[in-house]
LOPA-905839 format. One record per residue (C-alpha): residue in one letter; x negated, y, z; residue number from 1. Coordinates in Angstrom, 2 decimals, padded with zeros to 5 digits. Layout:
a X Y Z NUM $
...
//
This chain:
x 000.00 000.00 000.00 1 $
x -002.72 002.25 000.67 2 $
x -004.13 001.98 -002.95 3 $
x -000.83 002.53 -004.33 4 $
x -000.32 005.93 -002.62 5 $
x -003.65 007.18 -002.32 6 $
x -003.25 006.30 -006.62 7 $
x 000.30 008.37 -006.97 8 $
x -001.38 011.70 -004.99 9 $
x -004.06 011.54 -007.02 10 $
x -002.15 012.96 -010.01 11 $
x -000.85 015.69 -007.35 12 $
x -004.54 017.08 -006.14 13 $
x -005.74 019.70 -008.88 14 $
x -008.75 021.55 -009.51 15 $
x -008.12 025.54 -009.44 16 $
x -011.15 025.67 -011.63 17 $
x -011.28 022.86 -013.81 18 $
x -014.33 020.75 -013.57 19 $
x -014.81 020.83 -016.99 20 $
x -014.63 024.54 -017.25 21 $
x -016.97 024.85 -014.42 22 $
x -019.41 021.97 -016.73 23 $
x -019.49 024.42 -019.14 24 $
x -020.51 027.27 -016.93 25 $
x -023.38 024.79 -015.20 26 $
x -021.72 024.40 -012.00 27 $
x -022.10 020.61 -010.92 28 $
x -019.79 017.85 -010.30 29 $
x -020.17 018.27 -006.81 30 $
x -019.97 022.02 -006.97 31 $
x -017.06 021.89 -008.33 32 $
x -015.20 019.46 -006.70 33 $
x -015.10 020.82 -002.99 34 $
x -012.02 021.18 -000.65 35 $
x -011.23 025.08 -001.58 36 $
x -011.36 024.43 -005.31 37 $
x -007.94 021.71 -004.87 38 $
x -004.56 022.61 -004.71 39 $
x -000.93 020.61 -004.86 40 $
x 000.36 020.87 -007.98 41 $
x 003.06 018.32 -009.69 42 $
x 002.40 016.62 -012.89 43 $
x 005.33 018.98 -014.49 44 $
x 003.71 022.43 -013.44 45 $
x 000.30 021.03 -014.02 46 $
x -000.79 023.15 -017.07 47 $
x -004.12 023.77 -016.08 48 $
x -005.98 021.45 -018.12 49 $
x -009.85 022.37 -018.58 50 $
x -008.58 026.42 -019.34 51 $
x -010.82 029.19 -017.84 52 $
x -009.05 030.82 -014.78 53 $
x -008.57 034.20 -016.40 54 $
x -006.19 032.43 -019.26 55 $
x -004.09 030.07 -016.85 56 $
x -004.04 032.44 -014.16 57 $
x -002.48 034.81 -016.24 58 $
x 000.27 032.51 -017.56 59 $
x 002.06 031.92 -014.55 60 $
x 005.60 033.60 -014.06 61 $
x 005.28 037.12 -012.40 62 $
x 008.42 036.39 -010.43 63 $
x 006.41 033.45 -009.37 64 $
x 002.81 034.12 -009.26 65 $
x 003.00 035.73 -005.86 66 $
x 004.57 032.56 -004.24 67 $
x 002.61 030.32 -006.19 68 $
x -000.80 031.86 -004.87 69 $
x 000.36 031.72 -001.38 70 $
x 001.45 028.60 -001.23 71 $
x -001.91 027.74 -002.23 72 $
x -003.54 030.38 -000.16 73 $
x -005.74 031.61 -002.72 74 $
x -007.01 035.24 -001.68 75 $
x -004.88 037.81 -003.19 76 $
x -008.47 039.75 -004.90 77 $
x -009.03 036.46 -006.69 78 $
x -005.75 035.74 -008.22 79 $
x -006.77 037.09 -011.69 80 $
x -009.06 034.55 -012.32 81 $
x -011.82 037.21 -013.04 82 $
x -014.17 036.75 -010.01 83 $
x -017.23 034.19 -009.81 84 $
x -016.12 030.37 -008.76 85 $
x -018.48 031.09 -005.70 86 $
x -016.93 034.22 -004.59 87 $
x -014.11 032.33 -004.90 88 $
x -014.57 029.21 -002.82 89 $
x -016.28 030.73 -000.43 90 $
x -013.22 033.57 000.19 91 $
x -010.95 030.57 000.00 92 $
x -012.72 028.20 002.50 93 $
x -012.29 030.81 004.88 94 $
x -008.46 031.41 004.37 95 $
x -008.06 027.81 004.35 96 $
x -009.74 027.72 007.63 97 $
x -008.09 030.54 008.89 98 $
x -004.22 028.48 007.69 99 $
x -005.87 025.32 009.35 100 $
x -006.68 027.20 012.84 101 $
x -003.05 028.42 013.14 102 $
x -001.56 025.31 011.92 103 $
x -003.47 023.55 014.54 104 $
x -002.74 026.18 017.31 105 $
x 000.93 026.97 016.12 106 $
x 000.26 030.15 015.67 107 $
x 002.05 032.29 013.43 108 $
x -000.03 033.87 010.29 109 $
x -001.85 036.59 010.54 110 $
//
């Protein structure tokens, strides 16, 4: 049973910059496939495919995008796609630490 679910969330754990974008850019496997570079995304909504940030980013709804980036608690000065993966990761690790402290704690967000 274990295999079997671990198999079906597999397809729901995405890259938010594609690992074969980041290839391209000379950013390692490993580099690229950290904690603060996944996010839950279905199948369905999954159009990222290997597309640079700044194109995919851009796609998403506006009466969405706000939610969307929330929900995923990706820094609001990073949601354009136009800032460095590092910047990125490193911004995001922290807000995901910061979501994981008050999770933990109950606390409400900040």
């Amino acid at each position: 049973m274990g295999n079997t679910l671990a198999a079906y969330n597999a397809r729901e754990f995405h890259h938010i910059y594609p690992k074969a974008f980041l290839a391209a850019e000379g950013i390692s496997f490993h580099e690229s496939n950290v904690i603060a570079n996944i996010c839950m995304l279905s199948q369905q909504d999954n159009s990222i495919s290997d597309k640079d940030p700044r194109d995919y980013f851009t796609s998403i709804p506006p009466e969405i995008k706000d939610d969307v980036f929330d929900r995923a608690v990706a820094p609001p000065e990073f949601r354009d796609g136009s800032k460095p993966y590092a910047d990125f990761i490193n911004k995001r690790a922290e807000a995901l630490a910061v979501k994981a402290e008050n999770l933990i704690l109950n606390r409400r967000p900040t």
